[in-house]
C-alpha positions in Angstrom: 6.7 108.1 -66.2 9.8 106.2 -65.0 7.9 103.4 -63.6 6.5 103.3 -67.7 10.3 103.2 -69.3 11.4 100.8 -67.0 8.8 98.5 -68.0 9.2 99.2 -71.4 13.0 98.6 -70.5 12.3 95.6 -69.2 9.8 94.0 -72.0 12.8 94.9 -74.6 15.1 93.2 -72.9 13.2 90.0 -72.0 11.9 90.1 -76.0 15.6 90.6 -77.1 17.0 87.9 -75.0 14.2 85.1 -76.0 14.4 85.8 -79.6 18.7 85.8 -79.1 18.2 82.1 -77.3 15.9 80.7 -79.8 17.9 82.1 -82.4 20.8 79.8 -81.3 18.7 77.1 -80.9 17.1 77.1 -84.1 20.5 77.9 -86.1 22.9 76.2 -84.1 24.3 72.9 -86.0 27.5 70.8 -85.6 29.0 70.3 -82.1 27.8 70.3 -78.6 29.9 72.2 -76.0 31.3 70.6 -73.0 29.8 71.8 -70.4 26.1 70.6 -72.0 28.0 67.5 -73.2 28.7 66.3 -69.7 25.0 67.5 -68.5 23.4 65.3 -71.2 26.2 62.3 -71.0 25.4 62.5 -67.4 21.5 62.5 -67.6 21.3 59.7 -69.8 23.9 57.4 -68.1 21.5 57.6 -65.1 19.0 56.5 -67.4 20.6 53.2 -68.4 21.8 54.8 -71.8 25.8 54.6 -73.2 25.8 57.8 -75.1 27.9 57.2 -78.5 28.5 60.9 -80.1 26.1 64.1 -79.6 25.6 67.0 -82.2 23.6 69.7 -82.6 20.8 69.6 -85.4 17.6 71.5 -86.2 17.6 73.2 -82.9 17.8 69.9 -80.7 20.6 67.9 -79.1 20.8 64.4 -80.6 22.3 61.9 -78.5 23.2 58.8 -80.3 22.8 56.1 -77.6 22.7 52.8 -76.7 20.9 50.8 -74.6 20.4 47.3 -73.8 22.3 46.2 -77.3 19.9 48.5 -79.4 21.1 51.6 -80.7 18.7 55.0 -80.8 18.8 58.3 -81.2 17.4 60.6 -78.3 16.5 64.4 -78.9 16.7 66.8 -76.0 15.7 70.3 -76.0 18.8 72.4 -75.4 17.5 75.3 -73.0 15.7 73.1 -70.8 17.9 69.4 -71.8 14.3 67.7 -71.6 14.0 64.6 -73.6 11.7 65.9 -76.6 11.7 62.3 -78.3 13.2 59.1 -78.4 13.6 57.5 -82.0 15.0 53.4 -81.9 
């Protein structure tokens, strides 16, 4: 019976803790915090980008970037900070 609640336990808390992160991601707007800012700044630096301003819209990190003289916008996925599409 224990080994049963403890799974159970366990399902809750992994359901509670997905639905809390997407959640955020899907609600947060407005400013990216530090800690991601240098992450992202970083990433795309070492991808040949000069990162302008980031915010946080419709659940996605939106770097406004520039690169080679043309300016883009590059949206990265906020758990994971994978590039999820490059508009420009």
């Amino acid at each position: 019976m224990t080994d049963i609640r403890k799974l159970a336990a366990a399902a809750i808390l992994g359901l509670s803790m997905l639905s809390a992160q997407t959640a955020v991601a899907e609600s947060a707007e407005g400013e990216v915090d530090a800690a991601t800012t240098e992450k992202v700044t970083a990433q795309l630096t070492a991808e040949g980008f000069e990162v302008r301003k980031l915010d946080l819209e419709d659940g996605l990190i939106e770097a406004y970037v520039v690169k080679d003289g043309e300016t883009s916008t590059v949206f990265l996925d906020p758990t994971t900070l994978e590039v999820v599409k490059n508009e420009g």
